[in-house]
C-alpha positions in Angstrom: -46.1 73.0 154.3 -44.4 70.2 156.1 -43.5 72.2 159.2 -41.9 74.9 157.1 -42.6 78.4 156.1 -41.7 78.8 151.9 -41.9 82.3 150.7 -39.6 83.9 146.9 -36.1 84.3 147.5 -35.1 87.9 147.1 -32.3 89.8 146.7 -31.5 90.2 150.5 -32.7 87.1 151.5 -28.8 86.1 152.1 -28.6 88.8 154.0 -31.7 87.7 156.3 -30.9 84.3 156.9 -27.1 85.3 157.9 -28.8 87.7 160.9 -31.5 84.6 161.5 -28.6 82.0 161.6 -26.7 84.3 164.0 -29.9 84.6 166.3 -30.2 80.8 166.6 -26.5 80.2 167.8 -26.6 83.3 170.3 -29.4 81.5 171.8 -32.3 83.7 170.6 -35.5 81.6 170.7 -37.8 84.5 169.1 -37.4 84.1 165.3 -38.0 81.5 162.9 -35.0 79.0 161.9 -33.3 78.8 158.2 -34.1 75.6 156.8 -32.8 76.6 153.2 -33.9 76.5 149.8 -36.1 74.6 148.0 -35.9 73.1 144.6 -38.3 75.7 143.4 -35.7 78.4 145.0 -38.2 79.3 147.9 -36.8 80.0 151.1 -37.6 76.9 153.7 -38.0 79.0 157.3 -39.2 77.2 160.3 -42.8 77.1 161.3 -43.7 78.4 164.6 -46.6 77.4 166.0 -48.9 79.7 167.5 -52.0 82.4 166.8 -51.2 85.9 165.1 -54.0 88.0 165.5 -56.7 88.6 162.4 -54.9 92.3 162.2 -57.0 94.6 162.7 -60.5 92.5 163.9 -58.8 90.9 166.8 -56.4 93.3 168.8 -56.3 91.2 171.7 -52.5 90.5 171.4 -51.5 93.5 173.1 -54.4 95.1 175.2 -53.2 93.7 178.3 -50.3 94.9 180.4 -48.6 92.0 180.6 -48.3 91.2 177.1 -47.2 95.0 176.2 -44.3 94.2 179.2 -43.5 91.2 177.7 -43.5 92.3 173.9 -41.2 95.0 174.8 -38.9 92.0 176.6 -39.1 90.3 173.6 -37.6 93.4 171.3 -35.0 94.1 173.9 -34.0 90.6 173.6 -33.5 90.3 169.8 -31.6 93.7 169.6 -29.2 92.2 172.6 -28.4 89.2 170.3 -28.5 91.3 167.1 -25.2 93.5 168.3 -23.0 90.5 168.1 -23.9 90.1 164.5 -21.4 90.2 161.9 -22.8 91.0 158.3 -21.6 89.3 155.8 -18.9 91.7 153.6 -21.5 91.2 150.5 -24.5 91.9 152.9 -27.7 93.5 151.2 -30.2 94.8 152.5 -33.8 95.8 151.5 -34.7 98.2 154.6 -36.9 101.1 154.4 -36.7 104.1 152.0 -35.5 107.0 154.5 -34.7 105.1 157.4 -31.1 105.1 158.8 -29.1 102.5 157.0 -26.6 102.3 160.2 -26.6 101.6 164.4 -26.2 99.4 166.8 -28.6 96.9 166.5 -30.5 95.5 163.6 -33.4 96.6 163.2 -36.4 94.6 162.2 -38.1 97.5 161.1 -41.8 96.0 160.9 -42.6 95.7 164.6 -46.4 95.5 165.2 -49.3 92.8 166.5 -49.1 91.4 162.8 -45.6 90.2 163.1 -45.8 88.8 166.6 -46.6 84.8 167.4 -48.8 84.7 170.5 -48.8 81.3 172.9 -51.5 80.9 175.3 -51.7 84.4 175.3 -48.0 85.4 175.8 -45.6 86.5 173.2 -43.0 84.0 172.0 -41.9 85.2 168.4 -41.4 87.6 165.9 -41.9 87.2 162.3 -41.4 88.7 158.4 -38.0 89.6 158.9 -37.7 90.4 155.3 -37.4 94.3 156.2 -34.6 94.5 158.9 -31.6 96.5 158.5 -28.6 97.9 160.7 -30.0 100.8 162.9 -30.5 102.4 166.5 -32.6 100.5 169.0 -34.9 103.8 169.6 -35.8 103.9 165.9 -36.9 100.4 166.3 -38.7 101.2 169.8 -40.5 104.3 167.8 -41.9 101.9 165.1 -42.8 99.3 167.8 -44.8 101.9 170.3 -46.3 103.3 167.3 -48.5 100.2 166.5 -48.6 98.8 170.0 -49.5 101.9 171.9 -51.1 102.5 169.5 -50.8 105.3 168.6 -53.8 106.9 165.4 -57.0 107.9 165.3 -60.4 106.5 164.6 -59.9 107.4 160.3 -56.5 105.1 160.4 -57.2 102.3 158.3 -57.0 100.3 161.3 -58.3 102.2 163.9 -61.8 102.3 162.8 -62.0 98.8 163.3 -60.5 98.8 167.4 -62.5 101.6 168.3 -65.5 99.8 167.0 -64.6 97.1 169.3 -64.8 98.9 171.7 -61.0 100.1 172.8 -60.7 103.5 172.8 -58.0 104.6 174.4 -57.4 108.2 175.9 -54.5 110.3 175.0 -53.2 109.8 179.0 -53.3 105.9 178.6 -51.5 106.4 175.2 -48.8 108.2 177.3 -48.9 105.8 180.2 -48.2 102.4 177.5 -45.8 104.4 176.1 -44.0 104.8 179.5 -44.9 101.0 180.4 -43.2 100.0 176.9 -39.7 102.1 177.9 -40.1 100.9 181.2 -40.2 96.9 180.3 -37.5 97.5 177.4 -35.0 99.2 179.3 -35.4 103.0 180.4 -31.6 103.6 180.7 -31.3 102.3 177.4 -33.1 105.7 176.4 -31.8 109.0 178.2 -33.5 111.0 175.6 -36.6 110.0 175.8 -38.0 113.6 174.6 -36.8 112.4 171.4 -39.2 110.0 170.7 -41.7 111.8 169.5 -39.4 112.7 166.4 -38.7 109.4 166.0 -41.9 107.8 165.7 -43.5 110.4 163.2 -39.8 110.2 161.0 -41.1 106.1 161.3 -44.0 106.6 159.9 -42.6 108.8 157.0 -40.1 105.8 155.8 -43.1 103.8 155.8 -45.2 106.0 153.3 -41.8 106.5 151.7 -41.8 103.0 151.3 -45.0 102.0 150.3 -45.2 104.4 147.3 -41.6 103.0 146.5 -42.9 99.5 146.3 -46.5 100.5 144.9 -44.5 102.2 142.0 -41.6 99.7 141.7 -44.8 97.2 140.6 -46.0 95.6 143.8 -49.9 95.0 144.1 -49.5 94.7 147.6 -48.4 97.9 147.8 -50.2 99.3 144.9 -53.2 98.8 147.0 -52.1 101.3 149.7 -50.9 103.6 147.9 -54.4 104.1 146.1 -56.2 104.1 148.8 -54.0 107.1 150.5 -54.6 105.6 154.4 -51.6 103.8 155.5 -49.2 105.9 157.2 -50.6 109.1 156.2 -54.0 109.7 158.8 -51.9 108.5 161.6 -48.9 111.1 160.6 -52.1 113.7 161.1 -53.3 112.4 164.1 -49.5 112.3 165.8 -49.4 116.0 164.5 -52.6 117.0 166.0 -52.2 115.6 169.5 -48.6 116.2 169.6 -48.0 118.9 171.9 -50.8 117.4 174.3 -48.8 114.1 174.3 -45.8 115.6 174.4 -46.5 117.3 177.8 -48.1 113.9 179.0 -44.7 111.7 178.9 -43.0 114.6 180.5 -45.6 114.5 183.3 -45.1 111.0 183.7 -41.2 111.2 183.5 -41.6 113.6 186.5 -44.0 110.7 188.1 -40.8 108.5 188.2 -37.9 110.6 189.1 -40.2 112.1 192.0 -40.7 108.3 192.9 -37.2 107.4 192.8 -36.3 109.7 194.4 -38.5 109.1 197.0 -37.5 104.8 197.1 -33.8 106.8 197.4 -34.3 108.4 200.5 -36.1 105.7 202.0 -33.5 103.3 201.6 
């Protein structure tokens, strides 16, 4: 409408528009502006122009190398600008039921294809901020590599749908995007990167958390997952199933780099 995104005001929408507001004077281009309220007490958020994917039909957005590099850029930039950020003393937020409610970054704690702006094929936004909250940049990280690894099965509610088109990705290339993501974000940002593991299947728990929260609280949105029992739940089985396996992957490939570092070392 007009140039402008207008979705209900909610009790945390404050809240959001304080972190967005804060992102636009630090100079971060990759969220939507606050416009302000409309006379039907909407929120008025900037439009930005570009394609997000038909989730889950058209996965193109992050099949590529490049656009996994430059998605994880992306994150690592907002959390940069996000540590300056000064809540406001009133600050509520809605967040996720059993995530941490405290870090050093906000979190946006929805990262995935879905909430990404594409541009000629390159990422250049991130959308739906309506779940962010103060937390740790890895918690963040785990949600993000879960859905751009990605990182479920063919009974996923969504990974049905990629496999059928034809992208079925081994358990080793799993492990390498994984590494790719770290790599592009900021490896020494993440010393214990064993940890992740943990952190991506506790993400996926806040989100069934969440969804049955919602679903009960009397949202049909949610209501719709939670009665159909696949959202986070057949991609918490597949993480437990292949766990070990992938486990034992990232620490080959951690050895991979500190062998070749190592190596770069002594040659210079």
């Amino acid at each position: 409408m007009d140039g402008t995104v207008r979705r209900d005001f909610n009790f945390w929408t404050p809240t959001i528009h304080a972190l967005l507001r804060h992102l636009e004077r630090v100079g971060f281009d990759g969220a939507p502006r606050v416009i302000g309220i409309d006379e039907s007490r909407r929120e008025m958020l900037s439009f930005i122009d570009g394609a997000v994917p038909e989730w889950p039909r058209r996965p193109w957005n992050f099949r590529s190398g490049r656009a996994l590099t430059e998605v994880a850029q992306l994150i690592r930039g907002f959390h940069d600008a996000s540590v300056s950020f000064e809540a406001p003393i009133d600050a509520k937020w809605r967040g996720l039921v059993g995530a941490p409610t405290s870090g050093d970054v906000i979190c946006h704690n929805d990262l995935g294809p879905f909430n990404v702006v594409f541009k000629r094929g390159r990422p250049i936004a991130i959308i739906d901020w309506d779940n962010a909250s103060p937390g740790s940049r890895m918690c963040d990280v785990a949600c993000a590599l879960w859905r751009f690894t990605p990182l479920w099965g063919s009974d996923a509610w969504w990974g049905g749908d990629w496999e059928g088109n034809g992208w079925k990705l081994s358990l080793d290339t799993k492990a390498t995007r994984m590494q790719q993501f770290r790599s592009a974000y900021g490896a020494g940002l993440f010393p214990d990167w064993t940890r992740v593991l943990d952190l991506i299947e506790a993400r996926m728990r806040a989100s069934e958390l969440t969804v049955n929260a919602r679903a009960v609280a009397g949202s049909p949105f949610y209501e719709k997952f939670r009665r159909s029992g696949t959202f986070a739940l057949p991609d918490l089985a597949w993480l437990r199933h292949n766990r070990v396996a992938l486990k034992g992957l990232l620490e080959e490939h951690r050895s991979h780099e500190r062998r070749s570092a190592a190596t770069l070392k002594l040659k210079s």
